[in-house]
C-alpha positions as CSV (number, residue, x, y, z in Angstrom):
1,X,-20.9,-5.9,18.7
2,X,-18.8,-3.0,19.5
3,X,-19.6,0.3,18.0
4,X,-17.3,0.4,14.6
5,X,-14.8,3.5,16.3
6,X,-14.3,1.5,19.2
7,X,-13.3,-1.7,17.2
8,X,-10.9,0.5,15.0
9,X,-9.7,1.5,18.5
10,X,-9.1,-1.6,20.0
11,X,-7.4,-3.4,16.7
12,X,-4.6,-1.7,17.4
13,X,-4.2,-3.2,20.3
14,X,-4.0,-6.3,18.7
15,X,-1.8,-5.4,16.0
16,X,2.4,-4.1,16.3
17,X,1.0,-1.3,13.3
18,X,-1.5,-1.3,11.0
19,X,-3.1,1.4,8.3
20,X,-6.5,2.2,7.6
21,X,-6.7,-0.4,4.6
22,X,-5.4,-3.1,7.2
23,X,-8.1,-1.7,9.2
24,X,-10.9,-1.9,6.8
25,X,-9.2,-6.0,5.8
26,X,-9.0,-6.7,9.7
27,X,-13.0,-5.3,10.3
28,X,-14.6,-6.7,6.8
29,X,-15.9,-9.7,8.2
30,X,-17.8,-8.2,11.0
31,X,-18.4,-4.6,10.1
32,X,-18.2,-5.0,6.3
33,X,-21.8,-3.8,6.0
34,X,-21.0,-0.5,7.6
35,X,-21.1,3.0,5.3
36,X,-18.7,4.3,7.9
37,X,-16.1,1.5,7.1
38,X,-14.3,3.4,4.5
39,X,-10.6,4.8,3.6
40,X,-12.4,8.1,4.5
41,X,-14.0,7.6,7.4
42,X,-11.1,5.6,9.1
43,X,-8.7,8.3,8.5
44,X,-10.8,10.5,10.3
45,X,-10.7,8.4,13.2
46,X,-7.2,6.9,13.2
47,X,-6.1,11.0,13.0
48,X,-8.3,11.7,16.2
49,X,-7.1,9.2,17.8
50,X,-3.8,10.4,17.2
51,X,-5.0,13.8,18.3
52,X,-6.1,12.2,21.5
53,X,-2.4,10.5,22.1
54,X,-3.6,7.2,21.9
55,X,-2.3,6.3,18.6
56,X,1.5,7.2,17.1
57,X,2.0,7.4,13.3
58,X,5.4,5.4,12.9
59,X,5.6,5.6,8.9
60,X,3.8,6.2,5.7
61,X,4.6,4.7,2.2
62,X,3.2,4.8,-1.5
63,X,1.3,2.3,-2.6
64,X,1.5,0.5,-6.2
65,X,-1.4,2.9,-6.8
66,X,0.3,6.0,-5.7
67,X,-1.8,6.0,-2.6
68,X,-0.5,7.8,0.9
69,X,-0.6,4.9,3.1
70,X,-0.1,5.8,6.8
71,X,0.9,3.6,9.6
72,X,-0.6,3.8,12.8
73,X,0.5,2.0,16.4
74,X,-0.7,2.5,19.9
75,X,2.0,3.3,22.1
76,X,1.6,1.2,25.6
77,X,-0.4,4.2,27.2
78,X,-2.3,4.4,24.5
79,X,-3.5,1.0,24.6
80,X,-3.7,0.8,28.3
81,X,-6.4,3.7,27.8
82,X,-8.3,1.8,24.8
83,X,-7.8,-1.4,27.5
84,X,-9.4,0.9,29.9
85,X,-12.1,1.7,28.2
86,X,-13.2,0.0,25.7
87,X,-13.5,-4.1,26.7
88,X,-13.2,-7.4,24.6
């Protein structure tokens, strides 16, 4: 098992976009019992990634709940470095 920031990481290179609650859906089954797996905590690390160019926010909507949802890709040298890096 992959630590939980690297399988954020490499989701999105499975994935055209995603946002952290498709995150936290995509990761339940194998990370479900982490504290870290979290609205919170992914946010932290889908905006350091971005920080560290290897995802791109491509758009953000409201949710039903009024929530800020934010969309997340990784651009292809972005996920050639995750590739890179971090293996299946």
């Amino acid at each position: 098992m992959k630590p939980l920031n690297y399988a954020i990481l490499k989701h999105f290179t499975k994935v055209k976009e995603a946002c952290a609650e498709d995150v936290i859906d995509a990761l339940k089954g194998e990370y479900g019992n982490f504290k870290a797996l979290n609205r919170d905590d992914v946010i932290s690390v889908l905006l350091t990634a971005e920080a560290n160019a290897l995802l791109e926010e491509t758009r953000f909507e409201m949710d039903k709940t009024d929530v800020l949802r934010i969309y997340f890709k990784a651009h292809k040298e972005g996920a050639d470095t995750i590739n890179k890096y971090i293996k299946d």
